[in-house]
C-alpha positions in Angstrom: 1.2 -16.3 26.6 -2.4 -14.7 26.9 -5.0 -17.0 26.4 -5.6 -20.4 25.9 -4.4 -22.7 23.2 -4.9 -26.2 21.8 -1.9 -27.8 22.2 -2.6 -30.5 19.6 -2.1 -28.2 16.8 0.9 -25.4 16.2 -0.4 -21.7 17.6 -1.5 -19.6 15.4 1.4 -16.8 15.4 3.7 -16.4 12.7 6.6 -16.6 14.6 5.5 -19.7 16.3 4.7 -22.2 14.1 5.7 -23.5 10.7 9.1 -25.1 9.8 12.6 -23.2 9.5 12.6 -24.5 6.2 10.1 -22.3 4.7 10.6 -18.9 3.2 8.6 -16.3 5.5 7.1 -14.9 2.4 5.9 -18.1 1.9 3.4 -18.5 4.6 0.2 -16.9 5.6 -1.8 -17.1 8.1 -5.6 -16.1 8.3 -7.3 -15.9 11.8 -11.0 -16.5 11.7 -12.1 -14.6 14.7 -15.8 -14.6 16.7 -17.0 -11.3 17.8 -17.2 -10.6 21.6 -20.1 -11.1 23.8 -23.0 -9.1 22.8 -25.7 -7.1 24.4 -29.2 -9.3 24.3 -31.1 -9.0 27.2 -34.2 -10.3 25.6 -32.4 -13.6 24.5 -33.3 -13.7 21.4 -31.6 -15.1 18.6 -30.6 -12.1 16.7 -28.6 -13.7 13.6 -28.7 -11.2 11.0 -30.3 -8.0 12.8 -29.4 -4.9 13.1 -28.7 -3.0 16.1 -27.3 -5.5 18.1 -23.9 -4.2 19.8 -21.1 -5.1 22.1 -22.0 -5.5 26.0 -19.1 -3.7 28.0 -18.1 -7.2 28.9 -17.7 -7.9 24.4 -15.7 -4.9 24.3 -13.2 -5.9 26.7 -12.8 -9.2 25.4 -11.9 -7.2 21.6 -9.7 -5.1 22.9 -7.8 -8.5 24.7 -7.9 -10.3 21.3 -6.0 -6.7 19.9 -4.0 -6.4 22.6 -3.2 -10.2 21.5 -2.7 -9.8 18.1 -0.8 -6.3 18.3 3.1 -7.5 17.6 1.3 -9.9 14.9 2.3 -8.9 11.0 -1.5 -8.4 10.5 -1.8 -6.8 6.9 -5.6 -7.3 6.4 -8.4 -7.0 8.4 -12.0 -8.1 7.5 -15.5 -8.1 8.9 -18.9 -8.9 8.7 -21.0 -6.0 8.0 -22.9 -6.6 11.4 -22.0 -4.0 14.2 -20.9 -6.4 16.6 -18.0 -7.9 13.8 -17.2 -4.3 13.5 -17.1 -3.0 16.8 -14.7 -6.1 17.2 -12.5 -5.5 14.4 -11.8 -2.1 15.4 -9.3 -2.7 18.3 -7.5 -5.3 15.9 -7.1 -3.1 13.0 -6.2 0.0 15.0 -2.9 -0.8 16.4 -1.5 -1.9 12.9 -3.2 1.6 10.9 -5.4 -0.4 9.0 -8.9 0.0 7.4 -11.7 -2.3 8.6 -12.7 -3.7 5.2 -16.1 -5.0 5.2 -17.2 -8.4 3.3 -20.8 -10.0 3.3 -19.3 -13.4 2.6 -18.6 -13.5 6.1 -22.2 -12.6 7.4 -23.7 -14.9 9.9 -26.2 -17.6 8.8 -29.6 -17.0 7.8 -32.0 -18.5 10.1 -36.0 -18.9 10.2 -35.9 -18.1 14.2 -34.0 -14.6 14.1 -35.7 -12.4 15.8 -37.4 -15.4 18.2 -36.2 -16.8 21.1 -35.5 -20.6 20.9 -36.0 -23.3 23.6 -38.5 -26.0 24.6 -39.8 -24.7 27.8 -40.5 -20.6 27.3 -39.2 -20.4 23.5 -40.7 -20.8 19.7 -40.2 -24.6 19.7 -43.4 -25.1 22.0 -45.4 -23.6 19.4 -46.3 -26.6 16.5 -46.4 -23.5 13.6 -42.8 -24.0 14.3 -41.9 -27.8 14.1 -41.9 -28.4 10.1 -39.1 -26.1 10.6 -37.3 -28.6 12.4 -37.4 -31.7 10.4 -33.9 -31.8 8.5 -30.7 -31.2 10.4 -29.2 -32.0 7.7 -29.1 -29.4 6.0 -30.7 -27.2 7.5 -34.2 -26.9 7.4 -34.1 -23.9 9.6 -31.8 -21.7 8.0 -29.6 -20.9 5.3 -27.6 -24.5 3.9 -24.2 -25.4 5.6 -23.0 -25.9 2.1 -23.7 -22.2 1.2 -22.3 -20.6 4.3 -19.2 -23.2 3.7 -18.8 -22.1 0.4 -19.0 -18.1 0.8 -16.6 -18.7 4.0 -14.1 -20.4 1.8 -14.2 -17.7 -1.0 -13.4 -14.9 1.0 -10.6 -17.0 3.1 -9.1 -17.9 0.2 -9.1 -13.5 -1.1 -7.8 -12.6 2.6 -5.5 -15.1 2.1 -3.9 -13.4 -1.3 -4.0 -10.0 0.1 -1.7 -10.7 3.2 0.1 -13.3 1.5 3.7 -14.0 3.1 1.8 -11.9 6.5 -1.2 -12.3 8.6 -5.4 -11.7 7.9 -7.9 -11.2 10.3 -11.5 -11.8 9.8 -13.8 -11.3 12.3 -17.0 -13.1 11.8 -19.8 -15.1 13.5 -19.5 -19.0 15.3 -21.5 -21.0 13.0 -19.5 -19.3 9.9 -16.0 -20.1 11.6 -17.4 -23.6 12.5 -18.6 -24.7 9.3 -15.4 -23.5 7.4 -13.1 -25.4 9.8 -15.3 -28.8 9.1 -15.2 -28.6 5.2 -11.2 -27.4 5.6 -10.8 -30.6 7.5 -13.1 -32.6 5.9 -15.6 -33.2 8.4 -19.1 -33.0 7.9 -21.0 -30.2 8.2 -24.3 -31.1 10.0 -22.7 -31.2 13.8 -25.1 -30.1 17.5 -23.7 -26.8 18.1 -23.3 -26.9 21.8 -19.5 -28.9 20.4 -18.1 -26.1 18.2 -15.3 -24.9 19.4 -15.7 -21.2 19.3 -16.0 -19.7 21.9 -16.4 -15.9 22.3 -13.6 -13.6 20.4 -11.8 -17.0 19.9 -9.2 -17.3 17.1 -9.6 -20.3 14.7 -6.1 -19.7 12.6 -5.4 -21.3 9.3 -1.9 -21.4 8.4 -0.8 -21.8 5.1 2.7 -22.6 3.4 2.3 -21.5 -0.2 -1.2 -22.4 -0.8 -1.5 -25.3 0.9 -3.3 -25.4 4.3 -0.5 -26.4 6.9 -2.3 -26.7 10.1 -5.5 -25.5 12.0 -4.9 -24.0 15.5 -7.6 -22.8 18.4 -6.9 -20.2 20.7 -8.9 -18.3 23.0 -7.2 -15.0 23.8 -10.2 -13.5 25.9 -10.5 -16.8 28.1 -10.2 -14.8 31.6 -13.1 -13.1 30.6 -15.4 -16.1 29.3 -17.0 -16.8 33.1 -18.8 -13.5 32.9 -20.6 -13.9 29.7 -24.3 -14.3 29.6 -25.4 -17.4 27.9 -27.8 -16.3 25.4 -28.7 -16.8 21.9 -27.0 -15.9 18.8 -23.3 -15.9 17.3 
């Protein structure tokens, strides 16, 4: 097995979890999966920008996460329209002949600080212009609403989900997206301190569905040997 997997819940491979019982035509599975590593020297949190690309190092880890999900029955692929989802997709869509279909519902937040970098010693939260920015986590006051970004998530699961039914989908998407759709699917909240999503780079969050009922969440991390040489920087 390549990669690493949370045990707690089944994987997220068609032929490896989900009871005997069930009619293969009857299950789907949709992979929610972060781009690689990007190229941001600057460290700046680049959300929604354009022209932010793959590092070498990114492009490794999509072409793991292909090589990964090549003997899946992947019918559907689906990105953000931002090149970095893109350039990630194309190594999953390739070895199956598919078309990269693109789908702003899976965009990454909108956030006040794109474009700024963000931290308390050298960043934009020394600067007090800055701070009513700041005042509700909640929902947030910084960005674009958890609700919202739930709620466009779940809507385009749910038409991946229809289009490979009885096979596989594959959209490739941003952290906070993929981390906020997990918390309303399991009923979580979705205010949370991102430094404990689990997402890491060109992870795989898979939802697995009998019918269309949501069976079981699983978290694998196919590029994991290559994690210890990303750059910590900003943005998803």
């Amino acid at each position: 097995m390549t990669g690493n997997e949370d045990a707690a819940t089944p994987p997220g491979h068609a032929g490896r979890a989900g009871s005997g019982d069930v009619a293969a035509d009857q299950r789907t599975v949709v992979h929610l999966l972060r781009h690689g590593e990007v190229d941001n020297p600057s460290g700046v949190l680049y959300g929604r920008l354009p022209g932010y690309h793959l590092s070498p190092l990114g492009r490794e880890m999509a072409q793991m996460v292909g090589t990964y999900l090549a003997d899946n029955d992947v019918a559907v692929v689906v990105s953000s329209p931002l090149e970095r989802a893109q350039e990630t997709a194309a190594p999953i869509a390739e070895p199956h002949g598919l078309a990269v279909r693109l789908d702003d519902r899976v965009i990454e937040g909108g956030n006040y600080f794109e474009g700024l970098t963000f931290g308390v010693g050298d960043g934009s939260l020394r600067q007090p212009r800055h701070w009513p920015r700041l005042t509700n986590p909640f929902r947030p006051s910084w960005g674009e609403p958890y609700v919202e970004i739930a709620e466009r998530m779940l809507s385009a699961i749910a038409d991946a989900r229809t289009a490979a039914r009885g096979h596989e989908a594959v959209i490739v998407t941003h952290q906070l997206p993929v981390w906020v759709a997990r918390c309303r699917l399991e009923g979580r909240r979705l205010w949370h301190d991102p430094r404990r999503r689990q997402c890491s780079l060109a992870s795989l969050t898979s939802l697995i569905y009998v019918g269309d009922e949501l069976s079981s969440i699983s978290y694998t991390e196919p590029a994991a040997p290559l994690l210890p040489r990303a750059h910590a920087g900003a943005g998803a």
